[in-house]
C-alpha positions in Angstrom: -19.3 -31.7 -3.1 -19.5 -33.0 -6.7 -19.3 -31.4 -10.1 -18.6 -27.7 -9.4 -17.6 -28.3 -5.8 -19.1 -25.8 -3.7 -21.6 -24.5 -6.3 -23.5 -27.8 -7.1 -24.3 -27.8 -2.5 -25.6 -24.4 -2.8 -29.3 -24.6 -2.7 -31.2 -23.0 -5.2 -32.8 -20.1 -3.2 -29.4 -19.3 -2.7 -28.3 -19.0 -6.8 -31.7 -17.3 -6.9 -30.8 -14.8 -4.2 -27.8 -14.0 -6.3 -29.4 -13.3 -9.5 -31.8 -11.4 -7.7 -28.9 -8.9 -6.6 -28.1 -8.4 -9.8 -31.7 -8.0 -10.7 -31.4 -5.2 -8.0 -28.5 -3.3 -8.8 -29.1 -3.1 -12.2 -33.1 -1.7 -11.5 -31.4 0.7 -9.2 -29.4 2.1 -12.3 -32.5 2.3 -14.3 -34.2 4.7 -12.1 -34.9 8.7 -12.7 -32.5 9.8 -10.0 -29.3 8.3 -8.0 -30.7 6.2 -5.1 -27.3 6.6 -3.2 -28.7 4.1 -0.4 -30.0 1.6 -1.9 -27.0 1.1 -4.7 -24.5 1.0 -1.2 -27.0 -1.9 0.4 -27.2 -3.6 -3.0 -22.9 -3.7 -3.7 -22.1 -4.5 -0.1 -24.5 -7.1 0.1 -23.4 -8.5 -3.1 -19.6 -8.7 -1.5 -20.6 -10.3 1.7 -22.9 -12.9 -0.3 -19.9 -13.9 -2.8 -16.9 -13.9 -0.4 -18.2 -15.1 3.0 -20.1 -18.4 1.7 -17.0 -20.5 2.6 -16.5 -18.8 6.3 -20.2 -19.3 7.1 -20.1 -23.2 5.3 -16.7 -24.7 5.9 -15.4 -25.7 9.6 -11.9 -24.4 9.4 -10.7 -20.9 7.7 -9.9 -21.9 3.8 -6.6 -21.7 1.1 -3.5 -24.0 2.8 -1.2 -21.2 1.6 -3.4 -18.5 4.7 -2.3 -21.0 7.3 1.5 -21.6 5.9 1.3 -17.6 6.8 0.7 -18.1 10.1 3.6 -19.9 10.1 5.3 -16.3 10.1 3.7 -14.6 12.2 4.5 -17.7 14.3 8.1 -17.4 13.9 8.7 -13.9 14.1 6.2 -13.6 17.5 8.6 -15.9 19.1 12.1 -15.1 18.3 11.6 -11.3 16.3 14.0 -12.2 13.7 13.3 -12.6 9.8 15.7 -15.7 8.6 15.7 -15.7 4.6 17.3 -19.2 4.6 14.0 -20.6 5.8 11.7 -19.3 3.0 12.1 -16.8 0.7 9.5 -14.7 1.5 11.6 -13.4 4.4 13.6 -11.1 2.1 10.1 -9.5 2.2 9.3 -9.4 5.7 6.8 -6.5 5.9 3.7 -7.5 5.9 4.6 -10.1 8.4 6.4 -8.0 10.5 3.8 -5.9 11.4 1.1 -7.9 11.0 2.8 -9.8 14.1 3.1 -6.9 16.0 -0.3 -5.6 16.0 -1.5 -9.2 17.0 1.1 -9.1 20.1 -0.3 -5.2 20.7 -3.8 -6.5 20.7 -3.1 -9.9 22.7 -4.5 -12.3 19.7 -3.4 -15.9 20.3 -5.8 -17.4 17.9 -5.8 -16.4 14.1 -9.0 -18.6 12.9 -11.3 -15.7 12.7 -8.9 -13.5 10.8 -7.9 -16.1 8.7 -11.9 -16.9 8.1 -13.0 -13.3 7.8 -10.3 -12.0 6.0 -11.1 -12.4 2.2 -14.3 -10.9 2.8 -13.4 -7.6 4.8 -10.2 -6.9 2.6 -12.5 -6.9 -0.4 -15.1 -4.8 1.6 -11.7 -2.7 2.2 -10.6 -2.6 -1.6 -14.1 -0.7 -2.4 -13.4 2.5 -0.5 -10.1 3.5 -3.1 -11.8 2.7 -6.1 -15.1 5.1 -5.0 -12.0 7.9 -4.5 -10.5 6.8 -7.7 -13.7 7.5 -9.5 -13.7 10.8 -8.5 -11.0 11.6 -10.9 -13.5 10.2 -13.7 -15.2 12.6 -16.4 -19.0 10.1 -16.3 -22.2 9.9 -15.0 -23.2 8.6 -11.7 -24.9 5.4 -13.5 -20.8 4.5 -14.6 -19.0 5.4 -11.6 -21.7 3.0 -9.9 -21.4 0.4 -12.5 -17.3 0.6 -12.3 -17.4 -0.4 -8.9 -20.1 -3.5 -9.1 -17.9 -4.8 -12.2 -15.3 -4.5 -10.0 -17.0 -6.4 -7.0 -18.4 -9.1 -9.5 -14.8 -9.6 -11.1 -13.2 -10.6 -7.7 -12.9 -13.9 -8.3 -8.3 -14.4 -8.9 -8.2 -15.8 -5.2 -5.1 -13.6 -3.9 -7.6 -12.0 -1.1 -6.7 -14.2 1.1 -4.3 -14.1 4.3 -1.0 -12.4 2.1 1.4 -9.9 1.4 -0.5 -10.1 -2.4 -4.0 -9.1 -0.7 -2.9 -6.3 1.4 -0.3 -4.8 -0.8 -3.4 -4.8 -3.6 -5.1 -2.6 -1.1 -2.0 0.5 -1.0 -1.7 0.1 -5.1 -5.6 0.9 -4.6 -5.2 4.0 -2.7 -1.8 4.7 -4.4 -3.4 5.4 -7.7 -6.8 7.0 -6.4 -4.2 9.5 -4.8 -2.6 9.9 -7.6 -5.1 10.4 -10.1 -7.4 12.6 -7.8 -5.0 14.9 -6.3 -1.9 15.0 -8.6 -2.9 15.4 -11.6 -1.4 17.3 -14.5 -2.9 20.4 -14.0 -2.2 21.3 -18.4 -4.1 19.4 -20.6 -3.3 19.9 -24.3 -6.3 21.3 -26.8 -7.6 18.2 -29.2 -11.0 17.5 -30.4 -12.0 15.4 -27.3 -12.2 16.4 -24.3 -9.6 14.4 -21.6 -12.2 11.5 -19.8 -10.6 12.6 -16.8 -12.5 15.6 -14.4 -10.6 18.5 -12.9 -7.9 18.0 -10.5 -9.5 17.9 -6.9 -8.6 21.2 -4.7 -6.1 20.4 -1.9 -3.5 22.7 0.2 0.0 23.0 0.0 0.1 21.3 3.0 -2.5 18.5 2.2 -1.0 18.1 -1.4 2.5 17.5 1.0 0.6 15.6 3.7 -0.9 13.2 0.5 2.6 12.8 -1.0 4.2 11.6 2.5 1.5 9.0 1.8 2.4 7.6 -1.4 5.9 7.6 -0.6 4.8 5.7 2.6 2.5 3.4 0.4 5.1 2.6 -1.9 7.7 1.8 0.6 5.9 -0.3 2.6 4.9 -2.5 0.1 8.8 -2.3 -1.6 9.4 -4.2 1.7 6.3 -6.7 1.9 6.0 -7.8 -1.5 8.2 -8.9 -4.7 5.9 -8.2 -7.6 3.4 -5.2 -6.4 6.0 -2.4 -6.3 6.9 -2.8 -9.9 3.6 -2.6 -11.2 2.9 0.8 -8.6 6.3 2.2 -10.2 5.0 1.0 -14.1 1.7 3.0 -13.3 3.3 6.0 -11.7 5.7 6.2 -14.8 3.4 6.0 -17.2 0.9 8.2 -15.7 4.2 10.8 -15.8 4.9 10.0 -19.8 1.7 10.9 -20.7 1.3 13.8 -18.7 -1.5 13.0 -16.1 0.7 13.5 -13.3 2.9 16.0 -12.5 5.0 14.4 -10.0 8.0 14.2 -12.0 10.4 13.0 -9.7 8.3 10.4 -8.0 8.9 7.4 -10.3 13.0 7.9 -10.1 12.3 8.0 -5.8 10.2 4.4 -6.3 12.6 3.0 -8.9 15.8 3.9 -6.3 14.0 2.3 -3.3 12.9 -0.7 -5.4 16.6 -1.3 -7.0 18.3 -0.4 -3.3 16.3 -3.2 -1.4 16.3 -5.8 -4.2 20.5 -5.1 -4.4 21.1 -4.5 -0.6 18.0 -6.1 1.4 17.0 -9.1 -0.7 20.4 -10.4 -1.2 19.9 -13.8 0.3 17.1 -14.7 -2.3 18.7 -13.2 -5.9 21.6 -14.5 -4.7 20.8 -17.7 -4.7 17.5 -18.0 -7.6 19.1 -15.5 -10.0 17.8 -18.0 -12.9 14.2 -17.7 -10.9 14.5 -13.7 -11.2 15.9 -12.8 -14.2 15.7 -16.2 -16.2 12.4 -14.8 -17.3 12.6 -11.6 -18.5 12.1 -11.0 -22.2 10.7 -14.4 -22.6 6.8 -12.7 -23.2 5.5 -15.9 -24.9 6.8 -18.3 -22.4 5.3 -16.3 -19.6 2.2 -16.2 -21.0 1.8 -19.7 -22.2 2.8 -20.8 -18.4 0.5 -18.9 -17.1 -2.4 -19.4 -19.3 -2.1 -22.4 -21.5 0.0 -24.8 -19.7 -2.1 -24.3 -16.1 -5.1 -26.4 -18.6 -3.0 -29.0 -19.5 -4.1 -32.6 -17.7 -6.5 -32.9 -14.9 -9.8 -33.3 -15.0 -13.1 -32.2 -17.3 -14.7 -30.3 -14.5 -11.0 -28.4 -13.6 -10.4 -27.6 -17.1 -13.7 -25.8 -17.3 -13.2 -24.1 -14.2 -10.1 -22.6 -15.4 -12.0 -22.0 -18.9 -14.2 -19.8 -17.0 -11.5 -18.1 -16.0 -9.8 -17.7 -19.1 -13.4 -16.8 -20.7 -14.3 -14.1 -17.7 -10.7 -12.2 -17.9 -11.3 -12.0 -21.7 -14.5 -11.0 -21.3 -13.4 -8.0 -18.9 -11.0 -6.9 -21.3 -12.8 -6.7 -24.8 -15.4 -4.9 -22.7 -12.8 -2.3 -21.7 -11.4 -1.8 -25.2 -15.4 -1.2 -26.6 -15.5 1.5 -23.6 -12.7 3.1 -25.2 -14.0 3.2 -28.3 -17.6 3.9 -27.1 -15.9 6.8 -25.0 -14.2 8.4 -28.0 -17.3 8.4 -30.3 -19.3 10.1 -27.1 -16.4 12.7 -27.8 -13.6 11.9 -24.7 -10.0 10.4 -24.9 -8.9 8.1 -22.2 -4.8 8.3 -20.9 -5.2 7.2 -16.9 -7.9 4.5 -17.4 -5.5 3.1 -20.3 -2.3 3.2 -18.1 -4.3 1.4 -15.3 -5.4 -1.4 -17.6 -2.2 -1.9 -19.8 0.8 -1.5 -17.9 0.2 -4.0 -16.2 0.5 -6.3 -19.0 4.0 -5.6 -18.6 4.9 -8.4 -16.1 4.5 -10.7 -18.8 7.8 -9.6 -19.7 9.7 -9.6 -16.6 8.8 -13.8 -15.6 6.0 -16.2 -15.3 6.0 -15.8 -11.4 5.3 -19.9 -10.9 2.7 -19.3 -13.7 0.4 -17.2 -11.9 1.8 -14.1 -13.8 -1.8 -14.2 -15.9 -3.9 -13.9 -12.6 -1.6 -11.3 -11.4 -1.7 -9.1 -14.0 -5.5 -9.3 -14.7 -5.9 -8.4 -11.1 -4.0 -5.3 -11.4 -5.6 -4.7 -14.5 -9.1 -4.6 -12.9 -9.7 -1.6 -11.7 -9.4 0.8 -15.1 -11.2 -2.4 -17.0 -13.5 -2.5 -14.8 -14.2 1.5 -15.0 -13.7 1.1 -19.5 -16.7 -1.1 -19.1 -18.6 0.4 -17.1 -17.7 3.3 -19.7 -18.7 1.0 -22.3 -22.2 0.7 -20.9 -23.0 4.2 -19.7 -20.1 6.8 -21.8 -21.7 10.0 -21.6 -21.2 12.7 -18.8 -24.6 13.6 -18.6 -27.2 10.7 -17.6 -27.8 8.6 -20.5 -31.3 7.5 -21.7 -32.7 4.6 -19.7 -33.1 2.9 -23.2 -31.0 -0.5 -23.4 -27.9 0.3 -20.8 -29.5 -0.5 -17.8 -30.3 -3.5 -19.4 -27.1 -4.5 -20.4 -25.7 -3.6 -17.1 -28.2 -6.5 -16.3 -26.7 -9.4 -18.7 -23.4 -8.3 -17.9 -24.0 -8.7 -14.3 -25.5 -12.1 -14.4 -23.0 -13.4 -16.6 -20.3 -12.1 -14.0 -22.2 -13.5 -11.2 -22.6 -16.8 -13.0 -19.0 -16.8 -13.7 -17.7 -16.0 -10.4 -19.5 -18.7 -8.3 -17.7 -21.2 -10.7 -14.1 -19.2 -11.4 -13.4 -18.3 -7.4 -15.1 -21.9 -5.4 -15.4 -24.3 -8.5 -11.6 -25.9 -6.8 -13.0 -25.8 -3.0 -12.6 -29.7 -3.0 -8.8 -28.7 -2.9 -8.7 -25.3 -1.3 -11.1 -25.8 1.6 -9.6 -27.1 4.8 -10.9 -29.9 6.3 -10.9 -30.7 9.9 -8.7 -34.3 9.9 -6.1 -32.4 8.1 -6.1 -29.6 11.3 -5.3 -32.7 13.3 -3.5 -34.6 11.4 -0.8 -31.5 11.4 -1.6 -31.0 15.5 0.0 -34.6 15.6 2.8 -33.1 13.7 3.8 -30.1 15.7 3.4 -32.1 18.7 6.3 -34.7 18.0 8.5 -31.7 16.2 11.2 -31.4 19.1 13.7 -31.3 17.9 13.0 -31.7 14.0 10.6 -33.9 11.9 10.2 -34.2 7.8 6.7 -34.6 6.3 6.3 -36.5 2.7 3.4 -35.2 1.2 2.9 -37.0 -2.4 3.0 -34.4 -5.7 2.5 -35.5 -9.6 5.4 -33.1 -10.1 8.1 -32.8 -7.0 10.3 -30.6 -9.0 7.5 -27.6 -9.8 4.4 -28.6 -8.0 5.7 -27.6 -4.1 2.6 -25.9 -2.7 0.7 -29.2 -0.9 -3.2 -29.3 0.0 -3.0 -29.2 3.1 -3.0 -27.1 6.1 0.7 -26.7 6.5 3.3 -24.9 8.1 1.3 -22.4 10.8 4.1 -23.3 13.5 7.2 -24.6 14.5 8.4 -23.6 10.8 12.1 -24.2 11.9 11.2 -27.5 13.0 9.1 -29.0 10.4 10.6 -29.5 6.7 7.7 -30.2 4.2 9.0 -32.8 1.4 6.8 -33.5 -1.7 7.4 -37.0 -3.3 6.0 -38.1 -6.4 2.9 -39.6 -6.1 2.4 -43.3 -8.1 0.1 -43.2 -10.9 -0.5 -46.8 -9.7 -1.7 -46.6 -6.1 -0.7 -50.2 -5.9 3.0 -49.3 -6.1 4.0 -47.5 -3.3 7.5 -49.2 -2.9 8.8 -45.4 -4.0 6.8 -44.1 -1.2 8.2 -46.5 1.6 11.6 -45.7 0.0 11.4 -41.9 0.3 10.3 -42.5 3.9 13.4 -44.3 4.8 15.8 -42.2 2.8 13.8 -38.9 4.6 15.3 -40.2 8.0 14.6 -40.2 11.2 11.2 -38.8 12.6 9.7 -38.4 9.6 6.0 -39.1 8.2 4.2 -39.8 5.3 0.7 -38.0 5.1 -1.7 -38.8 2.8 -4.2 -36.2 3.0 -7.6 -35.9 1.1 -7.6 -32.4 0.1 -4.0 -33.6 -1.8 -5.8 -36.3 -3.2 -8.6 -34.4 -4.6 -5.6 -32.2 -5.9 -4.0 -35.0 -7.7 -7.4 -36.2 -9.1 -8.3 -32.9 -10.5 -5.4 -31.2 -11.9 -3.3 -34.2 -12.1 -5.5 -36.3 -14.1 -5.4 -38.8 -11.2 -8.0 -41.8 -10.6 -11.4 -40.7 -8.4 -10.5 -43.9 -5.9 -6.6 -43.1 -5.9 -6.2 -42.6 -2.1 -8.7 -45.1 -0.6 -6.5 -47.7 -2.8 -3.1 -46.4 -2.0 -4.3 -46.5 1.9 -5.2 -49.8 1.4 -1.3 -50.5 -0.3 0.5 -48.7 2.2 -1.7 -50.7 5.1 -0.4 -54.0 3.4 3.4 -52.8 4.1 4.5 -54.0 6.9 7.6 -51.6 7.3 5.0 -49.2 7.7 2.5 -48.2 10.5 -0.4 -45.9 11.0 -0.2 -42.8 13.4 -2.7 -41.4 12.8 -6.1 -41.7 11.1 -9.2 -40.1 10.3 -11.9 -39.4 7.7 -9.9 -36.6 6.2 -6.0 -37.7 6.4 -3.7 -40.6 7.3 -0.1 -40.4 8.5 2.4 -42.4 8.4 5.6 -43.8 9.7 8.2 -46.7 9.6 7.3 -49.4 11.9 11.5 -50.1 12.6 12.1 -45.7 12.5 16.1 -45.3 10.8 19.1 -45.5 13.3 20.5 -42.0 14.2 20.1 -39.3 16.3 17.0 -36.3 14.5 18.6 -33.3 13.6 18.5 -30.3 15.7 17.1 -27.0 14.1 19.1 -25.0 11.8 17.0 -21.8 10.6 20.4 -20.0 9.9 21.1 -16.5 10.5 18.9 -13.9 10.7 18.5 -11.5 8.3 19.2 -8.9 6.6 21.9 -10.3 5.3 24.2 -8.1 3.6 27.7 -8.8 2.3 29.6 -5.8 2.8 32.2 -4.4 0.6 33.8 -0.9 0.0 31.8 -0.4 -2.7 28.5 -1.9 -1.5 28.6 0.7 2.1 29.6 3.8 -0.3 26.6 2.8 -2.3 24.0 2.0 0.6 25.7 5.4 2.1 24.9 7.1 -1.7 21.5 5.7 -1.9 19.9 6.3 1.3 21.5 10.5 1.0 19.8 10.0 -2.7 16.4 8.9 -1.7 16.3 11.8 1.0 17.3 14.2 -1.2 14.7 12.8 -4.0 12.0 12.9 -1.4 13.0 16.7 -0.6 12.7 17.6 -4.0 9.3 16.0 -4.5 8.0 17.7 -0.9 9.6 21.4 -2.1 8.2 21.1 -5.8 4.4 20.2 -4.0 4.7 22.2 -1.1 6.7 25.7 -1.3 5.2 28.1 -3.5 7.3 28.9 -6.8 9.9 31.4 -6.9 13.4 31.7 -8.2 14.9 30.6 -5.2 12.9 27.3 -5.5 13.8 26.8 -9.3 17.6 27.1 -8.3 17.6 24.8 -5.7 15.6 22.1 -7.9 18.5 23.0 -10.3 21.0 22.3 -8.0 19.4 19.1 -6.0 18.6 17.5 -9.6 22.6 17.7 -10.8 23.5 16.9 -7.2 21.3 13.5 -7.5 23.4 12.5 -10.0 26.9 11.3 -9.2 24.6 9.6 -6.3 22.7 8.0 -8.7 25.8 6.9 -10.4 27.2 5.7 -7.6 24.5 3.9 -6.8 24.0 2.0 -9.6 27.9 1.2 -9.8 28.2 -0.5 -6.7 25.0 -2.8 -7.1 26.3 -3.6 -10.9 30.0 -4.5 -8.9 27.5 -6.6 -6.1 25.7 -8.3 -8.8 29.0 -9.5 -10.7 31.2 -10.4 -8.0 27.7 -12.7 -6.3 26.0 -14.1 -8.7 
């Protein structure tokens, strides 16, 4: 690969194939009448063709970070414990948890598939939601299809893979198509414009309760699986509430307990310890964003800086389009509320930190789905089908410009994403000499902030194997740091130099195209060193004389939760799990049981009951908070 990596070895049948997608989609839109057929063939093919080019192409699933996961899975399959001193992720254990069990349940041993297959069915996954949320949309068939290709063609952030992120992404999905279909505010206050949202779809008692179990179960889960998801879920819910397109009232107080009870009680382990890495943040609006935005340009190389231009150019793109929907939807005579809550909220994660400056990609992924529908609004606003006149058209440019953009913003950085078979065995080598420890020095322009190597690391043994970065010599010929490190790292440790790093270094570190084959060359002329290992793709490393002493034994530490108990921190878990059943009881009587004065009393009574509890609550995780930190 050269230029824009994967893109410049596609053939050009293969770009032409793409365009000629688009060319479909958007000639299906033109017709007389909804071809419901050939629209489905035309958007699924179109998410297969754009997300499984790397599973067909490349030799080994892709994204280092989908094999670290493994690592879990690895962990927890083999002892069923969750240890928060070994990463913390483990204060979030969910996903992991039961992704492991249903791979014990179905006897899988071997993970490649699913990490090779996975980007492309969990997008596949992510279309069925936002075809349910749609029905909660006041438009014409043309838009609701259009929202959803946008949608498709905008998939390029990269958090599909292997994660907590990707699956979580799916329940905020269904969480707000349930929400806005079936729990709607049923009032809708007289204006000039008519609300861009259609009639509340006709459910049961019972399946109104049965659908509310489900949100709560939604939000839960991914309370416990993820760090950053349920705030944006409870943001959405609360806002939908303040502007009176949902009439779950009680819901967003039920999330914000359960996210405040298991950040105080069940997290402990990480605030405790990165308070500056949870809080330092918050407020700071223009330091997040420039993090996220401006300082992930700075250095590297011409072609990563334009890759990450794209990027910057496609999000802003998205956007502008979905503020001209909103204007194009008012002058067709509608006012959007839900679509504008989807969009903007999540903008409010700027404000809480700059989540290792990823915060940008995170919140225009969470912003996609009411963008996405705003432009398609943009493009098609009226309720009844518009003239075929110049829409269909423009559904055309737009979709070759996102097509375009996608093939360079999601696999213009495969030289350093991909995974390349010498790295798989370079790491093999690894896990086979791990008893009862090992270190492994991989080389990083910046050891302090840049802690995620290129590599295929950690999908075993994660007890046993620490992962070290060192800072990597500007001058490959000086590598005395390197052999010093090595020593200082102890005994049983290695050194890997590995080509996917390299290219890492080269690209967004501004490092020189032959900086490893030279620094192999330096380290091969130290005699204190010796190779272990070597092949086309990585290189590893040892001292020839290895450090006197005996290897550490393993120390993953206790395993969690791990809750430091006072007298005021049981009265509150006691407080806060008797709140959150009695907020959930509320929510299930107010849906459910059909109104009477008996009802209204006893929502009277549960609401100045929930209280004190409340009070309680927050009381003992202020005292937990002061008395840790």
């Amino acid at each position: 690969m050269g230029g824009l990596e994967l893109v410049s070895v596609l053939p050009e049948p293969t770009l032409l194939g793409a365009a000629l997608l688009v060319a479909v989609f958007a000639g299906a839109l033109a017709l007389g009448r909804q071809r419901r057929a050939l629209l489905t063939v035309a958007l699924l093919a179109t998410v297969v063709s754009l997300h499984a080019v790397p599973a067909v192409l490349e030799a080994h699933p892709r994204f280092p970070t989908a094999w670290q996961h493994l690592g879990f899975l690895d962990y927890i399959g083999r002892t069923g414990d969750a240890v928060p001193d070994l990463d913390a992720r483990w204060s979030w254990p969910g996903f992991f948890a039961g992704a492991a069990f249903l791979a014990e349940a179905c006897g899988v041993r071997d993970f490649s598939a699913l990490l090779r297959w996975w980007p492309t069915v969990i997008q596949l996954l992510y279309l069925a939601p936002l075809m349910v949320l749609l029905r909660a949309l006041r438009a014409s068939w043309r838009a609701k299809w259009t929202a959803v290709w946008l949608f498709a063609l905008s998939g390029w952030v990269g958090q599909d893979y292997f994660s907590p992120q990707g699956f979580t992404y799916l329940f905020y999905l269904v969480f707000v198509a349930v929400l806005l279909v079936w729990f709607r505010e049923p009032r809708v206050l007289g204006g000039k414009r008519r609300p861009g949202e259609a009639e509340v779809a006709e459910a049961t008692r019972g399946q109104r309760a049965a659908l509310l179990g489900l949100l709560i179960a939604l939000f839960a889960a991914s309370v416990a699986a993820h760090q950053l998801t349920p705030f944006v879920m409870l943001g959405v819910v609360t806002a939908l509430v303040l502007v009176r397109r949902s009439d779950l009232y009680g819901l967003p107080l039920l999330c914000g307990v359960m996210v405040v009870v298991w950040i105080g009680f069940l997290a402990e382990p990480y605030w405790s310890g990165h308070w500056d890495e949870l809080f330092g943040g918050v407020g700071g609006v223009g330091g997040n964003v420039s993090s996220s935005v401006s300082g992930r340009i700075e250095g590297g190389s011409s072609v990563h800086k334009l890759v990450l231009y794209v990027r910057v150019a496609l999000a802003g793109g998205v956007l502008a389009c979905a503020c001209w929907g909103v204007l194009r939807r008012r002058a067709a005579g509608f006012t959007e509320r839900a679509l504008l809550v989807l969009t903007f909220v999540p903008f409010l994660g700027f404000g809480m930190q700059s989540y290792g400056g990823e915060m940008a990609l995170r919140v225009f992924m969470f912003a996609l789905p009411g963008a996405c529908v705003l432009g398609a609004l943009a493009i098609f606003p009226r309720v009844r089908p518009d003239r075929r006149g110049l829409a269909p058209l423009a559904a055309l440019v737009a979709g070759l410009t996102l097509m375009s953009g996608f093939l360079v913003a999601r696999w213009g950085n495969e030289a350093f994403e991909r995974v390349r078979p010498g790295e798989v065995a370079a790491m093999e080598y690894v896990y086979a000499h791990d008893k009862p420890t090992v270190r492994v020095l991989w080389m990083s322009d910046d050891p302090v902030n840049n802690v995620t190597p290129a590599m295929p690391w950690g999908a075993r043994d994660m007890e046993r194997v620490a992962y070290e970065p060192t800072l990597a010599p500007r001058d490959p010929v000086l590598v005395s740091g390197l052999v010093t490190a090595l020593r200082d790292a102890g005994p049983r440790s290695y050194l890997m130099v590995g080509r996917g790093q390299s290219v890492s270094l080269q690209l967004d570190g501004g490092y020189g195209a032959r900086w490893q084959e030279r620094l192999l060359r330096s380290l091969d002329q130290r005699t204190e060193l010796r190779r272990v290992l070597s092949n086309d793709d990585a290189s590893l490393y040892e001292l020839a004389s290895p450090p006197r002493g005996a290897v550490p034994e393993p120390k993953p530490g206790p395993a969690g939760p791990q809750i430091t108990w006072t007298p005021w921190s049981v009265t509150g878990a006691l407080a806060a799990v008797v709140l959150m059943v009695l907020l959930a009881a509320r929510e299930v009587v107010r849906v459910a049981v059909r109104p009477s004065v008996r009802r209204l009393r006893w929502l009277q009574a549960s609401y100045w009951f929930a209280l004190p509890l409340l009070l309680v609550v927050l009381g003992s995780l202020v005292q937990r908070f002061l008395t840790m930190v």
